[in-house]
C-alpha positions in Angstrom: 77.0 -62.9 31.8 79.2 -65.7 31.0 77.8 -69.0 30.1 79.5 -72.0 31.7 79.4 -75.7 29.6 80.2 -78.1 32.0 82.1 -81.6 30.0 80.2 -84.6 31.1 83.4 -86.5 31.0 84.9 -83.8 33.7 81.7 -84.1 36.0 81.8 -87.5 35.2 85.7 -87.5 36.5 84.8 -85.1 39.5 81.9 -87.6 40.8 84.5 -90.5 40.9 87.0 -88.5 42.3 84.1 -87.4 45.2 83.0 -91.0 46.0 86.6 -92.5 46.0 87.5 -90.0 48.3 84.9 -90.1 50.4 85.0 -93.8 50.5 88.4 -94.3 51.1 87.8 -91.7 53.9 84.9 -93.3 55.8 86.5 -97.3 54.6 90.1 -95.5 56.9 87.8 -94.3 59.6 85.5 -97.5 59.5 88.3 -100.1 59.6 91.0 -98.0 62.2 88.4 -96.0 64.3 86.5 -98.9 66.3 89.0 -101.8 65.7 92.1 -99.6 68.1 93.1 -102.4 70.7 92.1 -101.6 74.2 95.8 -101.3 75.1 96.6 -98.0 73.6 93.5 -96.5 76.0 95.3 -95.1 78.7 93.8 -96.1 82.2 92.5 -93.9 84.4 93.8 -93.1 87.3 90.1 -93.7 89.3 90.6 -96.0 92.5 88.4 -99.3 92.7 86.6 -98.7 95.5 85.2 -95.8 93.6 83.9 -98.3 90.3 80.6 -99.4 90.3 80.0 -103.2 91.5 78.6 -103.9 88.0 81.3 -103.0 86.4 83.2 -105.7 83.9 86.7 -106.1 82.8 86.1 -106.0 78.4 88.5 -108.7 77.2 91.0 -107.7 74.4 90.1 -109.5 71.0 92.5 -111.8 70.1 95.3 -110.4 67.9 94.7 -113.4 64.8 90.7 -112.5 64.6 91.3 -108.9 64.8 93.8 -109.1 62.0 92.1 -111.8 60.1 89.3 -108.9 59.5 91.5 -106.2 59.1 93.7 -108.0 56.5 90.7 -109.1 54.5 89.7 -106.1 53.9 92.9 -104.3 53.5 93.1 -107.1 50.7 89.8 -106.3 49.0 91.3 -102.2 49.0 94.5 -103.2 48.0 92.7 -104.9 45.3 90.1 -102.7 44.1 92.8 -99.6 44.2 94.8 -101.6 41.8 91.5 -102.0 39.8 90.9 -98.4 39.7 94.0 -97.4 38.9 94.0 -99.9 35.9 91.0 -98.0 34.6 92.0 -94.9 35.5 95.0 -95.1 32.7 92.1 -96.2 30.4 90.6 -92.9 31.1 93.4 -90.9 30.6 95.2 -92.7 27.7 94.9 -90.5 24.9 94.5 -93.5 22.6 91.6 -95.2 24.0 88.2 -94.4 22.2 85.7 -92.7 23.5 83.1 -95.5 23.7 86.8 -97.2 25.9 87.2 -94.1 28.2 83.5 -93.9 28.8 83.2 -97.4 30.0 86.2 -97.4 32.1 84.6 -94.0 33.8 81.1 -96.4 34.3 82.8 -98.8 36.0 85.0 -96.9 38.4 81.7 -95.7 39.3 80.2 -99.0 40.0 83.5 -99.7 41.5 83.3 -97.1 44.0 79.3 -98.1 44.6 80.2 -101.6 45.6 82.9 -100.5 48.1 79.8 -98.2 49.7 77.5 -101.2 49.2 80.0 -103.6 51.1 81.2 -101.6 54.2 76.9 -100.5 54.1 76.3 -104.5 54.6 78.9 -104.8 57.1 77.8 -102.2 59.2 74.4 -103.8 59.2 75.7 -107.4 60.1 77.3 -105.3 62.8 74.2 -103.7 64.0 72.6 -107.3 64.3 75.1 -108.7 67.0 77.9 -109.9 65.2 81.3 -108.5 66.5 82.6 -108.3 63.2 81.7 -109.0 59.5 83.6 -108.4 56.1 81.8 -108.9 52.8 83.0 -109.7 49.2 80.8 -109.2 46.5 81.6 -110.9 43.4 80.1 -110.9 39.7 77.2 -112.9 40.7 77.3 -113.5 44.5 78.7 -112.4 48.0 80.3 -114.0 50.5 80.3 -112.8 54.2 82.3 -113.8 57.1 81.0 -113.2 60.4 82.9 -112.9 63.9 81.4 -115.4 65.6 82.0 -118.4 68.1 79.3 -120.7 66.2 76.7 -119.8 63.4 73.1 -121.1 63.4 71.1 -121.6 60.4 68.9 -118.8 61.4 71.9 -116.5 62.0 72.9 -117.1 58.8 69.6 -116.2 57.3 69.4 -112.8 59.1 73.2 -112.3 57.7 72.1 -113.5 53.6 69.0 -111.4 54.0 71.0 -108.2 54.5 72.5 -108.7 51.6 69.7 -109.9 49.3 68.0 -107.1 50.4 70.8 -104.5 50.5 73.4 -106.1 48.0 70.4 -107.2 45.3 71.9 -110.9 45.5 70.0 -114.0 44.7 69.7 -116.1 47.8 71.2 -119.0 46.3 74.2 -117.0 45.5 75.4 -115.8 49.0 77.4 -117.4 51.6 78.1 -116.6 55.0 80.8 -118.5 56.9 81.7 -117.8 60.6 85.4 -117.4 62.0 86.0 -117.1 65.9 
């Protein structure tokens, strides 16, 4: 029977490779999926008289807040793919040390565990009313953006205690801002 050796740098590249995938997958079906304007549904061809009374027309969402969300965190992608890629020529230059390549391959891990972190938050924000919410997390602190026509102080709470409890962020250091 054959032994195998696995290399700890190739499982190391194979987990990256995994959760980039599968968070550029489920960031694609997260951002396009729910956000496809109501105008490319095709009607129905069902007569009125045959609708429920209760039944209510669902405005469109206004093309500038869609995008504004949509761009923001096509930004924060754009950004963090430049990021990876940066340190995925660490990884693969054959002059960097090992101690070099080994850090690089830690932090496209941590990379790729804030993306799941931040589209995790939003989805939670989501799930507490808000019609839409992008997140940055930074060094030391997030800020979060909320689609909303006003925010209360106790909104805001709810939002910043998602993600001191999801995001591990001080209080002090989050901010939540609103955007109609």
């Amino acid at each position: 029977m054959a032994k195998i050796i696995i290399d700890k740098s190739m499982l190391a590249k194979f987990l990256v490779t995994v959760i980039v995938v599968g968070s550029v997958g489920y960031y694609a079906l997260y951002t396009f999926w729910p956000t496809a304007p109501i105008s490319t549904i095709k009607p129905l061809d069902i007569p009125a008289s045959s609708l429920p009374e209760s039944s209510v027309a669902v405005p469109e969402l206004e093309e500038s807040v869609r995008d504004y969300f949509v761009e923001h965190r096509m930004e924060r992608e754009r950004e963090r793919s430049q990021r990876i890629e940066l340190l995925r020529e660490v990884v693969n230059n054959v002059n960097s040390s090992h101690e070099t390549r080994t850090k690089a391959q830690m932090e496209m891990i941590e990379v790729a565990a804030q993306r799941e972190v931040e589209l995790y938050v939003e989805r939670l924000i989501v799930g507490k009313g808000f019609a839409d919410a992008v997140v940055f997390f930074g060094p030391v602190g997030a800020e979060i953006i909320v689609k909303a026509e006003s925010l209360s102080e106790p909104q805001a709470l709810q939002v910043a205690d998602v993600v001191t409890t999801v995001g591990g962020i001080k209080l002090q250091n989050v901010r939540v801002r609103f955007r109609k």
